[in-house]
C-alpha positions as CSV (number, residue, x, y, z in Angstrom):
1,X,120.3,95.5,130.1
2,X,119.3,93.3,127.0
3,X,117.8,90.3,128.0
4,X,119.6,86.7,125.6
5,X,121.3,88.3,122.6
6,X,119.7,91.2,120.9
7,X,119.3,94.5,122.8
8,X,115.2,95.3,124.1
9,X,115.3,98.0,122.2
10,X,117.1,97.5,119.1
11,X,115.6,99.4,116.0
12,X,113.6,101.1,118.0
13,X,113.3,105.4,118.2
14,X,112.2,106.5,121.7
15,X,111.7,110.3,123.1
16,X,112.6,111.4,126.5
17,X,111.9,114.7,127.7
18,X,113.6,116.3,130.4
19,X,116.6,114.0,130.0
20,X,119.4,116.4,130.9
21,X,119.8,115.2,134.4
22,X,118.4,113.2,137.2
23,X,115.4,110.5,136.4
24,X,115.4,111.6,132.7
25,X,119.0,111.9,132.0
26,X,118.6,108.0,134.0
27,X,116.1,106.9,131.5
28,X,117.5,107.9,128.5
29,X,120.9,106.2,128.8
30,X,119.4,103.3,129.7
31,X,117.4,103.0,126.6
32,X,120.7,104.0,124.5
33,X,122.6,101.3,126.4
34,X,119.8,98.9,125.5
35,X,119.9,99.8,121.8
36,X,116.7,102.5,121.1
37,X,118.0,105.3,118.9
38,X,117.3,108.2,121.6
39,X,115.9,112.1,121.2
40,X,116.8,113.6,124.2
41,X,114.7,116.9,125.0
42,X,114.9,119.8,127.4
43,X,115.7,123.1,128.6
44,X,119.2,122.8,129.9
45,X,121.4,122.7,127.1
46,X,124.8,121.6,129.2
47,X,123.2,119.4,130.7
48,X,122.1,117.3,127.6
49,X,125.5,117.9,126.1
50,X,126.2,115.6,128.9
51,X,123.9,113.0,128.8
52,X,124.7,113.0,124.8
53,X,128.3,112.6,125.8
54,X,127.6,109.7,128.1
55,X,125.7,107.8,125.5
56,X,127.9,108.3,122.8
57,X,130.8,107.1,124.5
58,X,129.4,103.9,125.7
59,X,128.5,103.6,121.9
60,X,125.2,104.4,121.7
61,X,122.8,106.8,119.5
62,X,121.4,110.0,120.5
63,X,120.6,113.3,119.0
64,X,119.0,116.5,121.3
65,X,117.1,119.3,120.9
66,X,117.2,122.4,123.5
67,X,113.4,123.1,123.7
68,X,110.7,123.7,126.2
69,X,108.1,120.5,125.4
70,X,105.1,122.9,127.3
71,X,105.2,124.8,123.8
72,X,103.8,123.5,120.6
73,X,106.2,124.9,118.3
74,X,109.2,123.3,120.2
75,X,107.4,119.6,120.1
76,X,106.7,120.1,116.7
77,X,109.9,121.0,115.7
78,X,111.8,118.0,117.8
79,X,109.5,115.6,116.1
80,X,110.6,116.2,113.0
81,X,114.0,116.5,113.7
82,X,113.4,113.1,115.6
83,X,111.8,111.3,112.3
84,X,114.3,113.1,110.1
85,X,117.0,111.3,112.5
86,X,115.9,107.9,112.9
87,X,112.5,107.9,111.2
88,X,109.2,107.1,113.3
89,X,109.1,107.2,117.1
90,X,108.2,104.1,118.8
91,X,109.0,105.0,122.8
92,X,107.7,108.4,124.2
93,X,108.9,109.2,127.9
94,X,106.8,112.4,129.1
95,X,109.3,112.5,132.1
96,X,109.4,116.7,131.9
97,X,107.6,118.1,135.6
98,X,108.6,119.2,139.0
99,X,107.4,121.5,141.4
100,X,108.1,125.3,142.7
101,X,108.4,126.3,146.3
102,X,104.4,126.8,146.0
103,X,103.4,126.7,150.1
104,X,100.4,125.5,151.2
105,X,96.9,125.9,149.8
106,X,96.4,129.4,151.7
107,X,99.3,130.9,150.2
108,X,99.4,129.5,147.2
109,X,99.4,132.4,144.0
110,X,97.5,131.2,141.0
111,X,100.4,131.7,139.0
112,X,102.6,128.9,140.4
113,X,99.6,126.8,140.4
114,X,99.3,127.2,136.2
115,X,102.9,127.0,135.9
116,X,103.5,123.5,138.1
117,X,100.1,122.4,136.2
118,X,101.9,123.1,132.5
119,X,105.0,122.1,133.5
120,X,103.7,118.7,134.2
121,X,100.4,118.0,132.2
122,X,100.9,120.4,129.4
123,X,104.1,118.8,128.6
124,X,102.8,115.6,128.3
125,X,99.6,116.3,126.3
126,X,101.6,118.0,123.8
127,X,104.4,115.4,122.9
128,X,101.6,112.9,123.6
129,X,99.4,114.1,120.6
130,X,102.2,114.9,118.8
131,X,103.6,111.2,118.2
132,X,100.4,109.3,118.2
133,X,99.1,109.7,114.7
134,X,102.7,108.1,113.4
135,X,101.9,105.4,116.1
136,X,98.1,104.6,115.4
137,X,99.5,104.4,111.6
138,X,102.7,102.2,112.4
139,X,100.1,99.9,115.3
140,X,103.0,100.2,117.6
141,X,103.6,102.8,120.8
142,X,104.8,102.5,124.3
143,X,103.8,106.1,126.2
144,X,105.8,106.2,129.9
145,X,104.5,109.2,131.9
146,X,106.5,110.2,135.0
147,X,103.4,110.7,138.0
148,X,105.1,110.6,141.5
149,X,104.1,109.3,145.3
150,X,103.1,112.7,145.6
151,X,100.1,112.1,143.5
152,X,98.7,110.0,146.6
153,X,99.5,112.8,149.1
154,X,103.1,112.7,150.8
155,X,103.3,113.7,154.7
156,X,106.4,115.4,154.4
157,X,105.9,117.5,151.7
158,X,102.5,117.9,152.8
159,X,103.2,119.4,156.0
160,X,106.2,121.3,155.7
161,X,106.2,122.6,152.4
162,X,102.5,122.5,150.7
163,X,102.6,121.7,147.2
164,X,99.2,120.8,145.7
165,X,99.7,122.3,142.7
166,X,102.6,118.9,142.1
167,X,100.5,116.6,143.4
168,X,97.5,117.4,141.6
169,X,99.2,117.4,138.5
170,X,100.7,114.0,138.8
171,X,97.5,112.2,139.8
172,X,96.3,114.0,136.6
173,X,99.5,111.7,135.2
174,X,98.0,108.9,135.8
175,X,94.5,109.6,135.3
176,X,95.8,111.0,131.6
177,X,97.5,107.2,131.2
178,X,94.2,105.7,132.3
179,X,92.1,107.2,130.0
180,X,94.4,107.7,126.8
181,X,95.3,103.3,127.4
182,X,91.3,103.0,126.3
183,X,91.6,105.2,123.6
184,X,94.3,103.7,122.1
185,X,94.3,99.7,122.6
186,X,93.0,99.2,119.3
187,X,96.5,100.8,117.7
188,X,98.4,98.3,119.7
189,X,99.7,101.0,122.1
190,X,100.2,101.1,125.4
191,X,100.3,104.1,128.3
192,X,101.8,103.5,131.6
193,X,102.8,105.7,134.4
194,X,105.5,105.4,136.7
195,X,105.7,106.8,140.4
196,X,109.3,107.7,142.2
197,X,109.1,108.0,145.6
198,X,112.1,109.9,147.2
199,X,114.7,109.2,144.9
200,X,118.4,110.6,145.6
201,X,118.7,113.4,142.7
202,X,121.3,115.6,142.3
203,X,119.1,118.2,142.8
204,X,116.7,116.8,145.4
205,X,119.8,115.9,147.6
206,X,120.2,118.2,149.7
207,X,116.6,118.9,150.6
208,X,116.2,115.3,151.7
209,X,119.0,115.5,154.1
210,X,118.1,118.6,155.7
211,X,114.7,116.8,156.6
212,X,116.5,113.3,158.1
213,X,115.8,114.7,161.4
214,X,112.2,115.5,160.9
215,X,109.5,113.2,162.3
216,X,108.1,112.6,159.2
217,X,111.1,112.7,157.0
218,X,111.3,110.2,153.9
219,X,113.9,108.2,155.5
220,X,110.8,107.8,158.5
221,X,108.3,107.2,156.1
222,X,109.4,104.9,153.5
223,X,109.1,101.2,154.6
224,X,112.8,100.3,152.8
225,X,114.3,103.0,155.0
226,X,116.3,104.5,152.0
227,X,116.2,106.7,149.0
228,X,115.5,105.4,145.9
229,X,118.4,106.0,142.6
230,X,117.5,107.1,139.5
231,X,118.5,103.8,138.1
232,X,116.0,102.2,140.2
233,X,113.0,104.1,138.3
234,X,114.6,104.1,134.8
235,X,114.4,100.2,135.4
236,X,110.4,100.3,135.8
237,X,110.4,102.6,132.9
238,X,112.0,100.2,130.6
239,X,110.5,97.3,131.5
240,X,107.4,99.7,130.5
241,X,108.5,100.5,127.3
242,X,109.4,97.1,126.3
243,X,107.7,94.5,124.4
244,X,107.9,92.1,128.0
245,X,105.0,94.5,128.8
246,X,102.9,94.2,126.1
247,X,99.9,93.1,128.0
248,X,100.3,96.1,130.2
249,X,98.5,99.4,129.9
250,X,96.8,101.8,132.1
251,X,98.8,101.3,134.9
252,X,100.8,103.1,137.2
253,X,103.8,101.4,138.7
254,X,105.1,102.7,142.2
255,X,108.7,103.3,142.8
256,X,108.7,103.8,146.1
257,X,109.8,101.7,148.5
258,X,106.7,100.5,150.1
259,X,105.6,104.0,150.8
């Protein structure tokens, strides 16, 4: 929450993508509650009539737009819905990715390794060149990509399900953050990453409890000895996005509980 009396992000227009549940949905009412006028994007229409609902009732401002952020047309068309809304953006939040049920590296079809590698980088690179023009011009811009401890290899995803295509499109996250934080100092703009480790999801649940008796299950593996919440990320995203990290950029923040 705000920090003295006026809210961190008040007058402020921020983006999130893939806020309809989980670490986005997380993200995005946290930046309503701490008083950023928010454009909430994804594919799952119900499920950002629910974030909206949330934010609205605890009084805060948000509009949506049911798109998929890996096509231009769809960024193009939230962003000017966005600055129609609440005028120039300010906060971006590539938080759109995940994974498929790829298998390892020998049974891998190239087709789930394209569509893990636009899900994830493709998304970002489009609502990333989409809102930096309006920043460059405005000399303000805080970009939050969502990378993961998978981008540093994770044992148990490693060795029971696979998944390279993930995380070799979340170091690309960071490396993307690293590069664009050069490109852009001079506009006064920042680009961070953040990194969950295993954080308790709605969808990821289940999966995590059906590996608590595996020898290298997260629970095993992640010095706190707990999942993370999707609170507990959104917090590291804020504090991103907020001018308390103004001397911050090109750096990627680990959520992960030691891992």
């Amino acid at each position: 929450m705000s920090h003295g009396s006026k809210p961190r992000f008040d007058g402020r227009t921020a983006i999130v993508t893939g806020a309809a549940a989980g670490i986005g949905q997380s993200i995005a009412i946290g930046l309503a509650a701490d008083g950023a006028c928010v454009m909430l994007a994804d594919i799952d229409a119900a499920g950002l009539e629910n974030t909206i609902e949330q934010i609205r009732s605890a009084g805060g401002k948000a509009i949506h737009a049911v798109a998929d952020v890996t096509e231009e047309q769809a960024v193009a068309d939230m962003l000017r819905r966005t600055n129609e809304a609440f005028g120039s953006v300010d906060i971006l939040v590539n938080n759109v990715g995940g994974s498929t049920r790829g298998g390892h590296i020998w049974e891998m079809s190239l087709e789930t390794w394209q569509a893990v590698v636009k899900r994830n980088l493709q998304s970002g690179f489009l609502c990333t060149r989409a809102v930096v023009p309006g920043m460059m011009k405005q000399k303000y811009g805080r970009i939050v990509g969502l990378s993961s401890g998978a981008s540093q290899g994770t044992p148990w995803r490693a060795l029971y399900k696979g998944g390279a295509d993930y995380a070799t499109s979340k170091a690309g996250v960071e490396g993307f953050a690293r590069h664009l934080s050069l490109e852009l100092a001079d506009y006064n703009i920042t680009v961070n990453a953040v990194a969950p480790g295993p954080i308790e999801t709605e969808r990821l649940r289940d999966s995590f409890k059906q590996m608590e008796s595996l020898e290298f299950s997260p629970l095993r593996m992640t010095p706190l000895h707990r999942l993370g919440r999707p609170d507990e990320v959104a917090s590291a995203v804020l504090f991103l996005a907020s001018d308390e990290a103004a001397y911050i950029t090109g750096q990627t923040i680990r959520v992960t509980g030691g891992r």
